[in-house]
Each structure stands twice: as C-alpha cells, then as structure tokens.
C-alpha positions in Angstrom: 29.1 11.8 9.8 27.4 9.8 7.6 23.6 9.2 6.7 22.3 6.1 7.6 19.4 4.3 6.1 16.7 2.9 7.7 15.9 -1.0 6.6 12.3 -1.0 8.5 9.6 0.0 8.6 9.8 1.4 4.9 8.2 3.0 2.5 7.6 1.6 -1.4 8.2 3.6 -4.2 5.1 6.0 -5.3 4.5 7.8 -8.7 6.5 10.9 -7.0 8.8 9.3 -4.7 11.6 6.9 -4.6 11.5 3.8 -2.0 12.6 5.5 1.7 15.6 3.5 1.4 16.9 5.6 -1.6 15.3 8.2 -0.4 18.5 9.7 1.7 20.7 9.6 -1.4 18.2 10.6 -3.2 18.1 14.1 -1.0 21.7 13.6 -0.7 21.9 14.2 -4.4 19.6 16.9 -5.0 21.0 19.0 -2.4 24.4 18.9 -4.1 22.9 20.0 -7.2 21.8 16.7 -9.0 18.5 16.9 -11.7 16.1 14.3 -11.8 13.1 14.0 -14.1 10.0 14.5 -11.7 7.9 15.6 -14.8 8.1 11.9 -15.9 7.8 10.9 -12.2 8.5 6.9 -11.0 8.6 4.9 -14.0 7.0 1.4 -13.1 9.0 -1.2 -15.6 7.4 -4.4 -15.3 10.7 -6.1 -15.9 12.7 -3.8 -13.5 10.8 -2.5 -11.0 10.3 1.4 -10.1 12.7 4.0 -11.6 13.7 7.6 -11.3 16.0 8.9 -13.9 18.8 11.4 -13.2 19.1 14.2 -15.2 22.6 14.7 -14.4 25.6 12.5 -13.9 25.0 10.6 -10.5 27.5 11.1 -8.1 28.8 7.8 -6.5 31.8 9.6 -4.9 29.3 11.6 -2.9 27.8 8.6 -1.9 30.2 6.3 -1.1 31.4 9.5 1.6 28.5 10.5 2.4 26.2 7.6 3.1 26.9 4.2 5.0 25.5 2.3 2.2 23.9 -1.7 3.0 24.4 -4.7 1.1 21.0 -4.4 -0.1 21.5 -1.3 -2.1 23.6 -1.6 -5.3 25.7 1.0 -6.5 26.3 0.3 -10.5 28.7 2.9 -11.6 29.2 1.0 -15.1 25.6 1.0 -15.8 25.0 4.3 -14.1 22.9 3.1 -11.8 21.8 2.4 -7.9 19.5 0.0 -7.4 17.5 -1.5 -4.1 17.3 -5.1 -4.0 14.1 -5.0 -1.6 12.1 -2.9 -3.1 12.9 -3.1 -7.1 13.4 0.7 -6.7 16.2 2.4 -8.7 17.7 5.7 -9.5 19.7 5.7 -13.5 20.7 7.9 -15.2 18.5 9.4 -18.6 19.2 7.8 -21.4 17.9 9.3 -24.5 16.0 6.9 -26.9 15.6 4.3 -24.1 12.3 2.7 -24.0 10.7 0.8 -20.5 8.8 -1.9 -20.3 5.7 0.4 -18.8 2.8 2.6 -19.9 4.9 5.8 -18.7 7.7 6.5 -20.9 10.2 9.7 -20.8 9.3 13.0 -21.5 
C-alpha cells in the first residue's frame, strides 16, 4: 500500500524538519538507508525556499512505488531534486562547492 500525504492542515518547514508534506518521503527515505545532512539542518535560500540536502543518491524509484505522490510535489530526477510547490520546501541532493543564497551554508 502506498503512503499518502496529507495536503492540510500542514506543517512548514523548521530549522530541523522538512515541510509535513515531504515529510513521508522524507522517513520513507531514511528508513531505506538514505543520509541527509541534519548537522547543516534546513537551509533557508531566499531565492528557493527551505532545503534539506541528501547525503546520498535520492531514490525516486522508491518513491514513485512507494508513495502516491500529488501534483503539488515535484520529483526532479535531472536536477536531483523533489520539490513542494506550497511550501518552497525541498529535498536535493549535496553538491560540493554549492553556495545558497542564505546565512547557513554547508558544513
């Protein structure tokens, strides 16, 4: 069966947590093994919203099967990338040398 997301009521991204509409692939992720950098936390770019980066190679086979994902979430293979459209949050993949638009930077 797959995991359904929740449109509202929501939560918005924090310093230590996605937007609760990522938030199920998010845990989806993690429990099959996927890294994220939590010692950078939520990045807040002022150009493209909230952002968690992926240590690891994001899955978005285990996704697609696993989660019955709305129109409103974008799933960027290419760019290695899933984005929500309501709440600017996304989830990338680490790219070393990449600078945001934001105070908080990489570690």
């Amino acid at each position: 069966m797959k995991i359904d997301i929740v449109e509202s009521p929501f939560k918005p991204a924090t310093k230590k947590a996605v937007c609760s509409h990522l938030a199920p692939i998010l845990d989806l992720l993690e429990k099959n093994g996927a890294k994220f950098d939590w010692a950078t936390g939520i990045i807040p770019d002022k150009a493209a919203g909230n952002i968690l980066l992926s240590e690891s190679d994001i899955d978005f086979d285990l996704i697609k099967n696993g989660v019955n994902v709305p129109e409103y979430i974008n799933l960027d293979s290419s760019r290695k990338l899933i984005f929500c459209k309501k709440c600017w949050c996304a989830i990338e993949k680490k790219q070393p040398g990449k600078v945001f638009n934001s105070s908080v930077q990489p570690k």
